[in-house]
C-alpha positions in Angstrom: 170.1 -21.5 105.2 169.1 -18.5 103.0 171.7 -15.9 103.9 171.0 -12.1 103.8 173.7 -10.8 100.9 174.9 -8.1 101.1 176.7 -6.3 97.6 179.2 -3.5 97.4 177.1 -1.8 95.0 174.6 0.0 96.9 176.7 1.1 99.7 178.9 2.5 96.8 176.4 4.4 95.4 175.4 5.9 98.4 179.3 6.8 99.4 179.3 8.4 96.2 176.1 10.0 95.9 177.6 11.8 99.0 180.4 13.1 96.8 179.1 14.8 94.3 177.7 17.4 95.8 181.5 18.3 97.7 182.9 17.9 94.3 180.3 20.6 93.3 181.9 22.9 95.6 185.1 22.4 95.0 184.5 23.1 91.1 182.6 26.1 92.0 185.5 27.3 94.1 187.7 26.6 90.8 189.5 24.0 92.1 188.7 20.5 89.7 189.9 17.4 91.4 192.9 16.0 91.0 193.5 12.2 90.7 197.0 10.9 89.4 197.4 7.3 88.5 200.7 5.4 87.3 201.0 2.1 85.8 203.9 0.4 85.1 203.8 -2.7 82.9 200.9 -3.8 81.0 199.5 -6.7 83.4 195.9 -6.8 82.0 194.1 -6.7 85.4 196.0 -3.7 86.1 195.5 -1.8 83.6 191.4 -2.9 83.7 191.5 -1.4 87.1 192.9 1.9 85.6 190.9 2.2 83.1 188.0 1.2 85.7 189.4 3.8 87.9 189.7 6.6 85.0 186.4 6.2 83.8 184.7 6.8 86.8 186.8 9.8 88.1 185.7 11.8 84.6 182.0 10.4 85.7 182.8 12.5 89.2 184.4 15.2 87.6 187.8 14.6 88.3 191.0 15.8 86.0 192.6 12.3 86.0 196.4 12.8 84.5 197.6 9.3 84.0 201.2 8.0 83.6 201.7 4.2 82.0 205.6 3.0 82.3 206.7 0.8 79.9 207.6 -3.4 81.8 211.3 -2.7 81.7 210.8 1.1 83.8 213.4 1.5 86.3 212.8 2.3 90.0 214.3 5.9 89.2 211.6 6.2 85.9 208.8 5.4 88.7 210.3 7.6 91.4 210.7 10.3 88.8 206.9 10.0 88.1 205.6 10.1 91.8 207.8 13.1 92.1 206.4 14.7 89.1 202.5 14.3 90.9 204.0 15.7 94.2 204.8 19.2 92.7 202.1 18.9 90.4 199.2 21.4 92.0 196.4 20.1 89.6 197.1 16.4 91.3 195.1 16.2 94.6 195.7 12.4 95.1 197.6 9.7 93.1 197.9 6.1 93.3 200.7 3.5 91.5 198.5 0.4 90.7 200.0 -2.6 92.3 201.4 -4.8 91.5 204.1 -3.4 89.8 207.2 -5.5 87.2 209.6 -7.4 89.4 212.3 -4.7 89.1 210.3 -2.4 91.1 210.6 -1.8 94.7 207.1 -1.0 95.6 207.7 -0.1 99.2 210.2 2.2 98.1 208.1 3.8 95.6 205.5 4.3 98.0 207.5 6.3 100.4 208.6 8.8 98.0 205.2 9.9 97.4 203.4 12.8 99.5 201.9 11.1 102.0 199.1 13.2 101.7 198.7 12.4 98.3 198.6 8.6 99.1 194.8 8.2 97.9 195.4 4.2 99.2 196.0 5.4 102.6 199.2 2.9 102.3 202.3 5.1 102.8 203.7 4.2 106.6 202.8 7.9 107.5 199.1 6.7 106.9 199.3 3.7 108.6 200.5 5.4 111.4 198.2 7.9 111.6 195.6 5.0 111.2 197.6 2.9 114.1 196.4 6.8 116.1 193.6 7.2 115.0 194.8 10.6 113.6 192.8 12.1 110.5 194.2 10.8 107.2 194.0 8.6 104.2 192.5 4.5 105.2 193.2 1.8 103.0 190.2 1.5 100.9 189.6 -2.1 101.1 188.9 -2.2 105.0 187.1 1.5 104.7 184.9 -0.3 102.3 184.2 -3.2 104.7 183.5 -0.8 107.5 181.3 1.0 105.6 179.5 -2.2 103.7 178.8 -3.7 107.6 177.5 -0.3 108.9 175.1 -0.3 105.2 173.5 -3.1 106.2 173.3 -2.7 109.7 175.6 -5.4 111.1 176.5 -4.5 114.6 180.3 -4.6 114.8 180.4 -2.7 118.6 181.7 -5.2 121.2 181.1 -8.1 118.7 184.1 -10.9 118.3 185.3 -10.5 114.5 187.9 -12.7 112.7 190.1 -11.8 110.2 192.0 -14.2 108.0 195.0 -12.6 106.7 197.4 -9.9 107.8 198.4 -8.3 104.4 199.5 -4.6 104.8 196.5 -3.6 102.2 193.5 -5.3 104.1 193.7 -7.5 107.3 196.3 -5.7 109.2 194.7 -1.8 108.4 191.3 -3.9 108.8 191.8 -4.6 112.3 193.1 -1.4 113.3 189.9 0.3 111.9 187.5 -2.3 113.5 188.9 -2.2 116.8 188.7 2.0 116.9 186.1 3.7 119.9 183.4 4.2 117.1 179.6 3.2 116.6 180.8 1.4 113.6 183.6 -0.2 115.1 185.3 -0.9 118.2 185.0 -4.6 118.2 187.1 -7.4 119.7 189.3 -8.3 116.8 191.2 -11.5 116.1 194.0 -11.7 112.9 194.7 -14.8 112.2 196.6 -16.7 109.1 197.7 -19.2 107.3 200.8 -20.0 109.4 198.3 -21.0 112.5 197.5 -24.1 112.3 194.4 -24.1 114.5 193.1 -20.8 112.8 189.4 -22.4 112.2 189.0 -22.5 116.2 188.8 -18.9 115.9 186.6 -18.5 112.6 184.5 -20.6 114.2 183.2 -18.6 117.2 183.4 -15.7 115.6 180.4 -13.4 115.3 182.1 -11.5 112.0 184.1 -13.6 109.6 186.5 -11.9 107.1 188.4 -13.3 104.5 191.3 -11.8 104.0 194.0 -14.2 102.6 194.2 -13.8 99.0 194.3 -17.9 98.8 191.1 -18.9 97.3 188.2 -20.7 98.6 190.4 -20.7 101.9 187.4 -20.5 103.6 184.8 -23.5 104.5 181.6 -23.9 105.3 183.0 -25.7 108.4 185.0 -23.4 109.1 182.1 -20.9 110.3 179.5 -21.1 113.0 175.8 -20.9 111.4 174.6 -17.6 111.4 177.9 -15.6 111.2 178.7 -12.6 109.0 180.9 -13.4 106.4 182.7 -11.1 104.3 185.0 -12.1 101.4 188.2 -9.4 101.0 190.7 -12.1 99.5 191.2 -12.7 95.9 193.7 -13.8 93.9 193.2 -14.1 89.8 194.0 -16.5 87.5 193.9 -14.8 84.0 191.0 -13.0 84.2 189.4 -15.7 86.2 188.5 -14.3 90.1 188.9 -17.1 92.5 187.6 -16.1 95.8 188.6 -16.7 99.4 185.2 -18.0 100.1 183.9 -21.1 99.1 180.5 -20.7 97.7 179.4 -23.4 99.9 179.5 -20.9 102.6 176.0 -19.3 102.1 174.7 -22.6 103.0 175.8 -21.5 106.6 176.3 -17.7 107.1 173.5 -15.6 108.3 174.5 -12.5 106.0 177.3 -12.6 103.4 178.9 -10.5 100.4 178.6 -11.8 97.0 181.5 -13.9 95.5 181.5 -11.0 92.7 180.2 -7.2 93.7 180.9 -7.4 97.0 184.1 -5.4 98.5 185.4 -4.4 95.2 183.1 -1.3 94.4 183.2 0.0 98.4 186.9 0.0 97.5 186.6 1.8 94.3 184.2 4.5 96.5 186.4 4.8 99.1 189.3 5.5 96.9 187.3 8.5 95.7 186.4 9.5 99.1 190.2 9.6 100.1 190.6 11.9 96.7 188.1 14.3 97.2 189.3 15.0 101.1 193.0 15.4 100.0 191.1 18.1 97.3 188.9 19.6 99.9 192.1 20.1 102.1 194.4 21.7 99.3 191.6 24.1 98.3 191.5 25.1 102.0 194.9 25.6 102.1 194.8 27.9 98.9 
């Protein structure tokens, strides 16, 4: 089977093309964009995705103050920093690139920041608005993959859809989103994981596969029913080496899939900006 593939890029570009005319406005009102980002340690993907991250927020037009930590930061040093971008006016969102140095409560971290700040949509105030369907910040990753499906015109609506994994970044925010009352949603969603042992009976008569575990190549060509959507959202690296959850294989039995490389990843990066530009266009309104 020749699958339909589906890349990150174009729906990216359009998610962004939508942008830059807000971010116009914004700068016209005087008020330049505001993204903050911290990094603590010198893991090289990390700092990649900063820099990744950076570059395309002066692209947008974006003020991007950036804070790197040193490996051996305390909790207090990071805390000290988030607190810093909460009273800073010129910072509409910030983000602390994860993950962070084993001495580093992360959790903790994350719950000193503004939760209106919280460009990653992870802070438990956004995950409860999200859990509400309340206005507010979404985890980029599962934004993305809403928006990639509804790019390329995969009905979702009262479809069954997998996910394997329930991370607090992806598969657990994921389903939330994909079982909400909208065009581009409100499926029948399934999380499943590693620790069921029959988890491919469920993959399997899925309409919408997504992988969401992080362990890579997790997911099999029998795993799948021929024809199914499949959408990779799990990674884990190895070096600089990406190892995905899906097993190339797969395309020999999905009817549309993302692309082991340039799939989710730019929808994330999009929907990051997204998230920054409505935290700016509701502190200008508030000016």
């Amino acid at each position: 089977m020749n699958p339909r593939m589906m890349p990150g890029g174009p729906v990216a570009e359009a998610v962004l093309a939508d942008l830059e005319p807000r971010i116009a406005a914004l700068r016209a009102l005087g008020h330049t964009p505001g993204l903050g980002t911290i990094l603590v340690g010198n893991e090289s993907a990390s700092a990649g995705y900063i820099r990744m991250k950076q570059e395309k927020a002066a692209a947008l037009g974006f003020a991007a103050p950036h804070v790197h930590l040193p490996d051996d930061a305390s909790q207090a040093d990071l805390e000290a920093a988030i607190r810093a971008f909460n009273d800073a006016p010129e910072v509409d969102a910030m983000l602390v690139q994860h993950p962070t140095p084993p001495q580093i409560d992360f959790d903790a971290a994350l719950q000193v920041m503004d939760p209106d700040k919280d460009v990653d949509g992870l802070h438990p105030t956004n995950m409860g608005r999200l859990a509400l369907g309340l206005p507010g910040p979404v985890s980029c990753t599962p934004a993305g993959i809403e928006a990639l499906l509804a790019f390329y015109e995969i009905p979702v609506a009262g479809r069954e859809v997998c996910i394997l994994g329930r991370g607090t970044t992806l598969g657990r925010p994921l389903a939330l989103l994909l079982s909400q009352k909208r065009p581009t949603a409100n499926a029948a969603v399934t999380v499943v994981h590693t620790g069921v042992p029959d988890w491919p009976d469920y993959t399997q008569r899925a309409d919408i596969v997504i992988a969401a575990a992080g362990v890579p190549g997790i997911l099999q060509p029998e795993h799948l029913t021929p024809g199914v959507v499949v959408v990779g959202g799990g990674v884990r690296y190895e070096g600089r080496r990406l190892l995905p959850d899906v097993d190339e294989r797969c395309e020999e039995v999905a009817g549309a899939i993302t692309p082991r490389v340039g799939g989710v990843g730019p929808t994330t990066i999009a929907m990051l900006f997204r998230n920054a530009v409505e935290a700016a266009e509701r502190h200008a309104a508030e000016r």
